[in-house]
ZANU-651041 format. One record per residue (C-alpha): x, y, z. Coordinates in nm, 4 decimals. Last residue first. Layout:
<gupas>
GUPA X Y Z
GUPA X Y Z
...
</gupas>
This chain:
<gupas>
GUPA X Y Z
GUPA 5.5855 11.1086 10.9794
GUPA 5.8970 11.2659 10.7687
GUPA 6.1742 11.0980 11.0517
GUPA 6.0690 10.7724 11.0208
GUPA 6.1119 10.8097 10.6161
GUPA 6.4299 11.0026 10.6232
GUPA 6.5616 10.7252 10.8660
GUPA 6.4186 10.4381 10.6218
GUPA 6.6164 10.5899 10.3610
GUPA 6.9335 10.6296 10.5467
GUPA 6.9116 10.2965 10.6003
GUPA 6.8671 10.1372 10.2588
GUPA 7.1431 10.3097 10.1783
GUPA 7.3876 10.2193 10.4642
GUPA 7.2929 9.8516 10.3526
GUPA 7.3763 9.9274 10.0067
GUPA 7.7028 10.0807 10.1053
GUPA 7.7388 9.7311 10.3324
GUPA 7.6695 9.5523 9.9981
GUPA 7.9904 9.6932 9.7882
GUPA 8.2876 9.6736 10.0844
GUPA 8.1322 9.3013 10.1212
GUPA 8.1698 9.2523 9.7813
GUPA 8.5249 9.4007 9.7879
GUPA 8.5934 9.2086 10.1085
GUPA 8.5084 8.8805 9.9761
GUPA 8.7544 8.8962 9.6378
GUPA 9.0271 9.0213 9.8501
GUPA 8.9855 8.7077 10.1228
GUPA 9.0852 8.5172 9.8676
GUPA 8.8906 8.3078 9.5949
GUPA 9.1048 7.9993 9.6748
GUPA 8.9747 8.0112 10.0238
GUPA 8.6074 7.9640 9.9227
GUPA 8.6716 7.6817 9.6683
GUPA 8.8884 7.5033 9.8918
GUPA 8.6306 7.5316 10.1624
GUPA 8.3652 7.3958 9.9436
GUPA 8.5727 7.0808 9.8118
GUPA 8.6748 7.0099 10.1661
GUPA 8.3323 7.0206 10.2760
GUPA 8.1549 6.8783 10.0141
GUPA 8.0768 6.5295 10.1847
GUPA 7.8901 6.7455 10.4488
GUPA 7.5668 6.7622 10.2140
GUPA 7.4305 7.0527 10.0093
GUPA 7.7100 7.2799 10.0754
GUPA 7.6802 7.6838 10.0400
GUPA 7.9346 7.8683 9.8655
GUPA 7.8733 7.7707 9.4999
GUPA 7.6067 7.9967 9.4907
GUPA 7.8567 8.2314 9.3987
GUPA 7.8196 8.5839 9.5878
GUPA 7.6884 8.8861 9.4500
GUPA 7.5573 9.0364 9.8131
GUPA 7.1710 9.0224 9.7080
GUPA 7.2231 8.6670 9.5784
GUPA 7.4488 8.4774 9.8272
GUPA 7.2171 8.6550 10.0938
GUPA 6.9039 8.4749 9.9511
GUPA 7.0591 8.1484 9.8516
GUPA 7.1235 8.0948 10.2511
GUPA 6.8232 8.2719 10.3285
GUPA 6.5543 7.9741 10.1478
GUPA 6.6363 7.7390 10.4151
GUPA 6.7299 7.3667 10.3800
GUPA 7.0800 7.3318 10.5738
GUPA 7.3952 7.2138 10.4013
GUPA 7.6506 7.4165 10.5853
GUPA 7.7093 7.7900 10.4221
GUPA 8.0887 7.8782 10.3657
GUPA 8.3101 8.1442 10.4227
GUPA 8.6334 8.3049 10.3392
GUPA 8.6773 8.6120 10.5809
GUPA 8.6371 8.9979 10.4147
GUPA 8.5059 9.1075 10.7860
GUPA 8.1816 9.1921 10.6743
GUPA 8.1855 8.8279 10.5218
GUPA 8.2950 8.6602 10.8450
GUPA 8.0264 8.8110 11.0320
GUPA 7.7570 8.7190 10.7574
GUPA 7.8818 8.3850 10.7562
GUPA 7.7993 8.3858 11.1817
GUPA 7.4700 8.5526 11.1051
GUPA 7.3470 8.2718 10.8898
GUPA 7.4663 7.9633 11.1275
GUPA 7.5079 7.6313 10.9294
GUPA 7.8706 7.6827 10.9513
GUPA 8.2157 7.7216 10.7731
GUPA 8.4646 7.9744 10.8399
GUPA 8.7950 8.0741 10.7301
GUPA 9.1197 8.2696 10.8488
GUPA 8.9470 8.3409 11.1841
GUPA 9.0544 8.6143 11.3847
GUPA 8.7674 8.8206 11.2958
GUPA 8.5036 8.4924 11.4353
GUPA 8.6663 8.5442 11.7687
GUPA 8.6650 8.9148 11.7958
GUPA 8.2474 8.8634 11.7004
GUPA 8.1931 8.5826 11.9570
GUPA 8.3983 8.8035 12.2721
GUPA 8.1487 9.0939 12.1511
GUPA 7.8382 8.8267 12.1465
GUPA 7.9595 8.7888 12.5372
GUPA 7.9586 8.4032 12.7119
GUPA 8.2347 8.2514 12.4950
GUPA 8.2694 7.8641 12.4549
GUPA 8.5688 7.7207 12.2529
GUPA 8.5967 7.3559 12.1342
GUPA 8.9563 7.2956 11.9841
GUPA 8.9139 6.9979 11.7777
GUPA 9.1607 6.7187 11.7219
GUPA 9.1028 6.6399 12.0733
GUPA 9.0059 6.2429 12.0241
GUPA 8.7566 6.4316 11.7543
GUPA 8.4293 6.2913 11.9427
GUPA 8.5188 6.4480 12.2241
GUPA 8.4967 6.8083 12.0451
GUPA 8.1853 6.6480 11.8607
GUPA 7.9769 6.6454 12.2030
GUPA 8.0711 7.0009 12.2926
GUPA 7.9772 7.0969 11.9293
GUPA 7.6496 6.9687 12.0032
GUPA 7.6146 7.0917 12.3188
GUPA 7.6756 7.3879 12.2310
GUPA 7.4420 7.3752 11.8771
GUPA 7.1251 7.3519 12.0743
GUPA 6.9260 7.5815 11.8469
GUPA 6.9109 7.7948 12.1473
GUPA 7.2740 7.8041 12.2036
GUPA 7.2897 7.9115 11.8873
GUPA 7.6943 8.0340 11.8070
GUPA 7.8667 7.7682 11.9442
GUPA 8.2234 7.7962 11.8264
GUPA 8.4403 7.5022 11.7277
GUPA 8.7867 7.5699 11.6303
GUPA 8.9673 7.3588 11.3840
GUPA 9.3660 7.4361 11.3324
GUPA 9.5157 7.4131 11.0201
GUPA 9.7830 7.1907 10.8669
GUPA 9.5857 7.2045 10.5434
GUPA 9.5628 6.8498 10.4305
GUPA 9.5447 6.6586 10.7721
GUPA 9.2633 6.9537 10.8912
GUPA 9.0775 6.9115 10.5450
GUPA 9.0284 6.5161 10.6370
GUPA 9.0093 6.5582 10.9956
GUPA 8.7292 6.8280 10.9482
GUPA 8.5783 6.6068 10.6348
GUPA 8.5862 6.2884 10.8747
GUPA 8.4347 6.4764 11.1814
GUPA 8.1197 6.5931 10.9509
GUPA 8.0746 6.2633 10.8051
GUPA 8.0331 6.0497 11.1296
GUPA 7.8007 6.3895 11.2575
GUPA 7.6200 6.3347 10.9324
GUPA 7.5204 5.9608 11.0077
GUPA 7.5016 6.0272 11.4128
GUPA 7.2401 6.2974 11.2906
GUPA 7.3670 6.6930 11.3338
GUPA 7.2753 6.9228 11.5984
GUPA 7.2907 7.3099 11.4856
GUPA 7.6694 7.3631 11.2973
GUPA 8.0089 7.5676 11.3657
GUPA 8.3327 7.5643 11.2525
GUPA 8.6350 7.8312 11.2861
GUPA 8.9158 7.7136 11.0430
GUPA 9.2879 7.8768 11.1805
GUPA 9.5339 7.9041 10.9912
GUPA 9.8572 7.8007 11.2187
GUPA 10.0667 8.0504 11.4576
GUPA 9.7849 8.0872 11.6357
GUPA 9.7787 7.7165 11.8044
GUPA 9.4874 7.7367 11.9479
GUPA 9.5475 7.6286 12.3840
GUPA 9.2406 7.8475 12.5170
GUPA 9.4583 8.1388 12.6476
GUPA 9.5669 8.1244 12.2458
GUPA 9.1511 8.1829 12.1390
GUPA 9.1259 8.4520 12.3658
GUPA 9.4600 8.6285 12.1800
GUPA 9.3535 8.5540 11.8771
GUPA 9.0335 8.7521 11.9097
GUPA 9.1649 9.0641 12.0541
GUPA 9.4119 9.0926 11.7897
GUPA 9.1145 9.0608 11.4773
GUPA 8.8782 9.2189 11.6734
GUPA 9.1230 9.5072 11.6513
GUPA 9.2143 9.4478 11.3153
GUPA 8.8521 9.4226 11.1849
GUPA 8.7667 9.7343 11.3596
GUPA 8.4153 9.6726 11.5119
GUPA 8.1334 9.9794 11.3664
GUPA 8.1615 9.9369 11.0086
GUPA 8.2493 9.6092 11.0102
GUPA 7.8943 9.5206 11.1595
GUPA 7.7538 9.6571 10.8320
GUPA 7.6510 9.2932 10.7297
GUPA 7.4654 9.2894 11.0025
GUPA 7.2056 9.4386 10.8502
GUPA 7.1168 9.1880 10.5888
GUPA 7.1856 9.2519 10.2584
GUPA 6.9084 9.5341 10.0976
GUPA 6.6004 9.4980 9.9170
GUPA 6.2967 9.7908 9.9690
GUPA 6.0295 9.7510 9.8715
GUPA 5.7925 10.0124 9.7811
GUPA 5.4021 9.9679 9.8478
GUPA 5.1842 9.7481 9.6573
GUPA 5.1773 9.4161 9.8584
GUPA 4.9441 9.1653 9.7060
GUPA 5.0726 8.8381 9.8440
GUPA 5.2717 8.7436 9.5699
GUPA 5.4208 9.0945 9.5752
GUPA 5.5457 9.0147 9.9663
GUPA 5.6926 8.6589 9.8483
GUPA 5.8568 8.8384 9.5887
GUPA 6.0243 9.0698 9.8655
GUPA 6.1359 8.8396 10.0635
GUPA 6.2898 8.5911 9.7690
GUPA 6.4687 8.9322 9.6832
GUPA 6.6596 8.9612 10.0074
GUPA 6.7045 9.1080 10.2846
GUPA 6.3873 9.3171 10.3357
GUPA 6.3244 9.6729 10.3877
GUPA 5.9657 9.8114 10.4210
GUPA 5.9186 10.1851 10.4876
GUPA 5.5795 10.3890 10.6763
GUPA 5.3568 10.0858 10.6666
GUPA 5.0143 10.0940 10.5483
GUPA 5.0800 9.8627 10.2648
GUPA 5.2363 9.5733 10.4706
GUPA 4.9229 9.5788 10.6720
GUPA 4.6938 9.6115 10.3586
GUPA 4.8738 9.3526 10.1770
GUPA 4.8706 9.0981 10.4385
GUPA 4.5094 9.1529 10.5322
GUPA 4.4508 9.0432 10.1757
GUPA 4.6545 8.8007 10.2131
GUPA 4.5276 8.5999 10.4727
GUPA 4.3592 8.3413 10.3148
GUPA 4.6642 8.2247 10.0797
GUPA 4.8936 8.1950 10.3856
GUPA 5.1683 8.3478 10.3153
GUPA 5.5155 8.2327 10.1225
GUPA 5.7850 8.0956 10.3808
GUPA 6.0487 8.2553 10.5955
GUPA 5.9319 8.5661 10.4876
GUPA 6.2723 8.7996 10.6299
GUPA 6.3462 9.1247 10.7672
GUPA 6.5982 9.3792 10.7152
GUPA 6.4025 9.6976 10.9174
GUPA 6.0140 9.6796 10.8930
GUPA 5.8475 10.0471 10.9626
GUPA 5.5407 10.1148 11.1584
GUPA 5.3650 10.4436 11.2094
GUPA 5.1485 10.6322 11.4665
GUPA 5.0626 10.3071 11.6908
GUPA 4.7190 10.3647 11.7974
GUPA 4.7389 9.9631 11.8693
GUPA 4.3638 9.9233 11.7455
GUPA 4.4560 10.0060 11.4336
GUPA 4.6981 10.3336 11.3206
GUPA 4.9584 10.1200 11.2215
GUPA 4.9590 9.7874 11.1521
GUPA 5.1705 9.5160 11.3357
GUPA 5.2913 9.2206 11.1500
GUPA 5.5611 9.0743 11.3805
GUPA 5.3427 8.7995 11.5575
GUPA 5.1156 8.7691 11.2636
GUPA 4.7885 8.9431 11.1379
GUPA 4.7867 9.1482 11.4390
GUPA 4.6057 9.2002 11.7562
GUPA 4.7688 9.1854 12.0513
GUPA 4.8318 8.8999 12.3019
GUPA 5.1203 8.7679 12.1939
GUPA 5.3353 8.6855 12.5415
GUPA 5.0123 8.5724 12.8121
GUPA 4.8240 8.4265 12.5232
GUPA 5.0769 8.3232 12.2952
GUPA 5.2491 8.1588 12.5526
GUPA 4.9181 8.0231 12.7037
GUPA 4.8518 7.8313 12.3539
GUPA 5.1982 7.7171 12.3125
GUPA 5.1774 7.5481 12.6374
GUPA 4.8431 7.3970 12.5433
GUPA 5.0145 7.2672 12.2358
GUPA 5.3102 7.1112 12.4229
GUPA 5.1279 6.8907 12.7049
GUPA 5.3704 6.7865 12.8833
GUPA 5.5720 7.0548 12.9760
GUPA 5.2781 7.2249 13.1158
GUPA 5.3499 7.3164 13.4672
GUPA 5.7114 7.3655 13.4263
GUPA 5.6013 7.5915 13.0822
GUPA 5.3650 7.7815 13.3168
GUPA 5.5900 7.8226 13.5976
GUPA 5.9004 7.9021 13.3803
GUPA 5.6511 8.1551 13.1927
GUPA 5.5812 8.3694 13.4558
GUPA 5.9550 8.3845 13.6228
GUPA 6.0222 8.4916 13.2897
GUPA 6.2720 8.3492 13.0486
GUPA 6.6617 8.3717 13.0290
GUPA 6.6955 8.0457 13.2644
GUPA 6.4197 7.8481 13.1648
GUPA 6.5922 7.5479 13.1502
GUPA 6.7567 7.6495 12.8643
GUPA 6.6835 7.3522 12.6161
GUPA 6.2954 7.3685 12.7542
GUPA 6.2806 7.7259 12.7773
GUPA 6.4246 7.7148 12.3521
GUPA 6.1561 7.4670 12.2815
GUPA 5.8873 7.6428 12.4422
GUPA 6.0215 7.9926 12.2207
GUPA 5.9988 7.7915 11.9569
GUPA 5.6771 7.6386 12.0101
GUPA 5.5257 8.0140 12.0310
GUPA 5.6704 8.0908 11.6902
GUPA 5.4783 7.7960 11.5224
GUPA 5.1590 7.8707 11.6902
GUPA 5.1503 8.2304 11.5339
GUPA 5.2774 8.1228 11.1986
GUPA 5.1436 8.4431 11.0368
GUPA 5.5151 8.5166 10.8934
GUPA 5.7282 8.8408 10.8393
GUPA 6.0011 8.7676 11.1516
GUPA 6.2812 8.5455 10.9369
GUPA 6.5191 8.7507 11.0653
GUPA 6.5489 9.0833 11.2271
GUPA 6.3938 9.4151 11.2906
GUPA 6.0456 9.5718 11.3592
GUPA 6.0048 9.9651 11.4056
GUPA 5.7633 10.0805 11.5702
GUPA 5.7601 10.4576 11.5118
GUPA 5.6232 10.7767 11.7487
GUPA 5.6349 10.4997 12.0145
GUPA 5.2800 10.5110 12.2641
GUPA 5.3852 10.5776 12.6067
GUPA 5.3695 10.2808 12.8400
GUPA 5.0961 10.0687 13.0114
GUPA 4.8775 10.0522 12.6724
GUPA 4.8222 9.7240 12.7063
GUPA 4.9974 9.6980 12.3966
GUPA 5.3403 9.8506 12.5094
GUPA 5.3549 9.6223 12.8228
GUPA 5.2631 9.3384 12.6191
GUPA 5.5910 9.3837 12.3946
GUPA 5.7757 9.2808 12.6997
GUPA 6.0629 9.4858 12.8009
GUPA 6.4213 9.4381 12.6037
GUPA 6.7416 9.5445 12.7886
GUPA 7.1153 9.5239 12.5214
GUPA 7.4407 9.5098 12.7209
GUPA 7.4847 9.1928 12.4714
GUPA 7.6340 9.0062 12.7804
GUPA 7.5452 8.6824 12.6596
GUPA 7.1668 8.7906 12.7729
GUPA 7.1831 9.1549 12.8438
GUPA 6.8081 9.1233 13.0354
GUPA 6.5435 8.9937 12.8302
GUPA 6.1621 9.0684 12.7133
GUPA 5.9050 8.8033 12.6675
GUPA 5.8121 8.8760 12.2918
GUPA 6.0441 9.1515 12.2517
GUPA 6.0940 9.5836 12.2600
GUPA 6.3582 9.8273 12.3217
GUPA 6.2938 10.1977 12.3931
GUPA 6.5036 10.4594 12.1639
GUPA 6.4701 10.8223 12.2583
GUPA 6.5669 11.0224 11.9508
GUPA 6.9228 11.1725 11.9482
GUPA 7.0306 11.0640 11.5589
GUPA 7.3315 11.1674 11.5071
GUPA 7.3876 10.9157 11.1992
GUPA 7.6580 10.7033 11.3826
GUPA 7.3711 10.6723 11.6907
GUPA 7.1058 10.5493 11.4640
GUPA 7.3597 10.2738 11.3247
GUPA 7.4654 10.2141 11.6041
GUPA 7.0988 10.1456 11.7818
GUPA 7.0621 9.8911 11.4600
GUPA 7.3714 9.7069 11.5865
GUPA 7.3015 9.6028 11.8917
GUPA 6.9318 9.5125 11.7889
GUPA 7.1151 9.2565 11.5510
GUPA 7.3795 9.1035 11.7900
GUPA 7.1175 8.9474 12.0058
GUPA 6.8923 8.7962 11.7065
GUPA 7.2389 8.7025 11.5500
GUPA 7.4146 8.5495 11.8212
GUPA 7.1203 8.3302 11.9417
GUPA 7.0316 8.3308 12.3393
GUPA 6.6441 8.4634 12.2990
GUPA 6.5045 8.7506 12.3891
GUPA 6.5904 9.0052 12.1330
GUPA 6.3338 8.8306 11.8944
GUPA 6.1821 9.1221 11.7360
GUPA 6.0601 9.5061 11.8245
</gupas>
């Protein structure tokens, strides 16, 4: 269960990924696939999702294990996660949503918090402390619950802990991606093992050969008139203010000028409206930019190998390039995960901007620590990751 409904690389990608890792471990167990609304192979991700209503109205078989996955998904925020999903049907159209909840969000665009309301009543209708915070054993009759590289966005709500703790402490394995997850879990009483691991996507080298995707990607991005023959900087950023976006084309032009490199922008949230974004700053270059759009999270993954360096506000795109042993660097953007995965994968801090005016400083910094230097930490957290794993397979398996 998570947020494999929505048209984000990461949230897409990760699901993808955890069924490998199952699959590279021989594991034969039926897998059934789980989100908020539920999806069908959005960006060609190959990857069906049914409603999590279905499974608590009781309409299907009860999982031996429900296990939760992916970002920032440990939070009570109810409300908060409902006005996401409205904002992504409103950016989308409602064109990877329901035929149910285009007619409601059509009927009640303007009136946001009522819209929220009936999301979470027709989408989140199940009783939990938050969204993702399922206990076992409770009114679902769920057998066992395990949390798979998750995130706390935010510390808890001081009211709810208790209920916090006893949820978290009733689950059958807890895996986080970074420490700042974890202490936020203590803080709020938690007593059962932790578990702190990168992020599980950092494995993705494990499973898409780096040269392959490597070849496959530079030849999509030559049919799209990249020179190949030059380094190649892959950029990519959520919506930036006319101020920043100013800045943002003057450090590009600026480390573009210096390097002789080509800049290749590569939407990678299309529900945090970064395409059009990057469409807009593509004409905004005069065509110094080479704006590339790709439908399929594999064609986004071959794309981001063949890169020589990348720099973007996008979490799961700089943990693609790190698997791969690519230069990256984070884009100044205020979240807590940026530090986080720096940390648990024995990165510098150094490698995340606090404004665009470092981004020729940044990217110097990155590519004059070698690709070398990135793939030997990234060689060093995806054994951690396969760890972590294996551990939460022995525990699913023991219930």
């Amino acid at each position: 269960m998570g947020t494999f409904d929505v048209e984000n690389y990461g949230d897409l990608l990760y699901p993808v990924l955890l069924e490998r890792m199952f699959r590279q471990r021989n594991d034969t167990g039926k897998i059934r696939r789980f989100s908020l609304m539920g999806s069908k192979s959005l960006q060609d991700s190959r990857y069906d999702t049914r409603p999590i209503q279905q499974l608590f109205a009781s309409q299907l078989e009860l999982p031996h294990t429900l296990i939760v996955g992916g970002g920032d998904l440990l939070r009570t925020d109810w409300h908060t996660v409902a006005s996401h999903y409205r904002s992504i049907c409103s950016q989308q159209n409602g064109q990877s949503s329901t035929s149910l909840w285009q007619r409601l969000f059509k009927k009640r665009s303007n009136r946001e918090l009522e819209a929220d309301h009936e999301f979470r009543h027709h989408y989140m209708n199940y009783p939990a402390v938050g969204p993702f915070i399922i206990e076992p054993d409770g009114i679902l009759k769920i057998k066992s619950v395990a949390y798979c590289s998750c995130g706390v966005p935010f510390p808890f709500d001081k009211a709810l802990k208790h209920r916090i703790a006893d949820t978290f402490n009733k689950s059958v394995f807890l895996y986080v991606r970074d420490h700042q997850s974890r202490d936020a879990l203590l803080q709020a009483g938690v007593k059962c093992e932790i578990h702190v691991g990168p992020d599980l996507v950092t494995a993705l080298s494990d499973f898409f050969d780096a040269a392959q995707e490597r070849e496959k990607g530079r030849a999509m991005l030559e049919d799209r008139g990249v020179d190949i023959q030059r380094r190649i900087l892959c950029f990519q950023s959520h919506p930036q203010s006319r101020k920043k976006n100013t800045e943002v084309v003057k450090q590009l032009k600026s480390y573009q000028r210096r390097t002789g490199c080509e800049v290749v922008l590569l939407p990678l949230g299309s529900c945090h409206g970064d395409r059009k974004y990057l469409k807009r700053l593509a004409q905004y270059s005069g065509g110094a930019f080479k704006y590339v759009e790709l439908v399929s999270i594999y064609d986004i993954i071959a794309v981001l190998a063949a890169c020589d360096v990348f720099l973007g506000t996008s979490l799961h795109g700089n943990i693609t390039a790190f698997s791969f042993g690519i230069p990256h660097v984070f884009g100044p953007i205020q979240v807590a995960k940026r530090e986080g995965f720096l940390e648990v994968t024995d990165l510098p801090s150094d490698l995340k901007m606090d404004s665009w005016s470092e981004v020729n400083q940044k990217l110097e910094l990155a590519t004059g620590l070698g690709r070398e230097f990135f793939a030997a930490r990234a060689i060093a957290a995806k054994r951690r990751v396969h760890e972590v794993f294996d551990l939460l397979l022995r525990a699913v398996r023991s219930v």
